[in-house]
N, C-alpha and C positions, 0 to 999 in steps of 0.2 A: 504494500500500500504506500502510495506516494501522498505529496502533501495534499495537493489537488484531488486526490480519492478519500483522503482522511474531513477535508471540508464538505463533499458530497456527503459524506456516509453522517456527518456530524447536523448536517442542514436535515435529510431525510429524517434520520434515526430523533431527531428532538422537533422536528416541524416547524424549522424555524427559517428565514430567511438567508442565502446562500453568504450575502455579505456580511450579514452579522455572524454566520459561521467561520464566512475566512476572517473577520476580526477577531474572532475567539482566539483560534488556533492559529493566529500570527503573532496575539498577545501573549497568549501561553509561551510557544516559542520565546519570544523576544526578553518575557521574565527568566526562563530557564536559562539562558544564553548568560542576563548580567550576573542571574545568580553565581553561575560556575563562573564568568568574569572578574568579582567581584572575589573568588577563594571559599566560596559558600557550596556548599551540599545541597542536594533535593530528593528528595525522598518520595515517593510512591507508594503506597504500604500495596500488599499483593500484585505489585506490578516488578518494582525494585529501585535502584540508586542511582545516583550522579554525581560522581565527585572528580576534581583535579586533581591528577597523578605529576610531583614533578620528577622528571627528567635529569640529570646531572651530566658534565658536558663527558664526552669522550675520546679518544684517536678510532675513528673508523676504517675499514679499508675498504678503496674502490675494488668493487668486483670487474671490473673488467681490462686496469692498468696494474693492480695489487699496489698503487700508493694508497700512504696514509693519508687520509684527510681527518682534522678537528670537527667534531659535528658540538654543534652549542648547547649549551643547556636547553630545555625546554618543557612546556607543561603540555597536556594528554587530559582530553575528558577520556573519563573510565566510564563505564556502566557495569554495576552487579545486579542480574538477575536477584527478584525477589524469591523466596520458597512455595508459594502459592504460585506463581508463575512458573517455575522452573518443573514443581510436582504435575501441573497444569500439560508443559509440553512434553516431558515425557511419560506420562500417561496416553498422551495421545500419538505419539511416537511407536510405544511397542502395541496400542490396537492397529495400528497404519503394519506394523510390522504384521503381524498374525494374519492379518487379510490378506497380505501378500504371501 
């Protein structure tokens, strides 16, 4: 599901108009984004997490010259699956297996 299929299914599914759905779901985004910006968490309860992983800098090597190159420090959004979510997919995982 892309953003554009998450604001259809959001407009249908509550019966609301398409723009006030793409405003929803650009403002949700746009808090989640300063959150992690900002070095803040978010949290989902049955869904899962959102936190800034940092990075520390290193000597890399190019894969196709084997020089070293410095790669810089830098930060990583994480996501951890929640346990509701995760017992969720693979529940439905080994019924998808067994049919098969």
């Amino acid at each position: 599901m892309n953003k554009s299929e998450l604001i259809q299914a959001l407009a249908e599914k509550s019966n609301i108009d398409p723009t006030l759905a793409r405003d929803v779901v650009e403002t949700t985004i746009a808090m989640m984004k300063q959150q992690l910006m900002d070095g803040g968490r978010i949290e989902i309860r049955g869904f899962g997490s959102f936190e800034m992983r940092e990075h520390g800098a290193y000597t890399g090597r190019n894969p196709s010259t084997g020089e070293s190159v410095d790669v810089k420090a830098k930060r990583t959004p994480f996501f951890k699956c929640g346990k509701e979510l995760l017992e969720m997919v693979n529940k439905m995982a080994t019924q998808t297996t067994r049919i098969s």
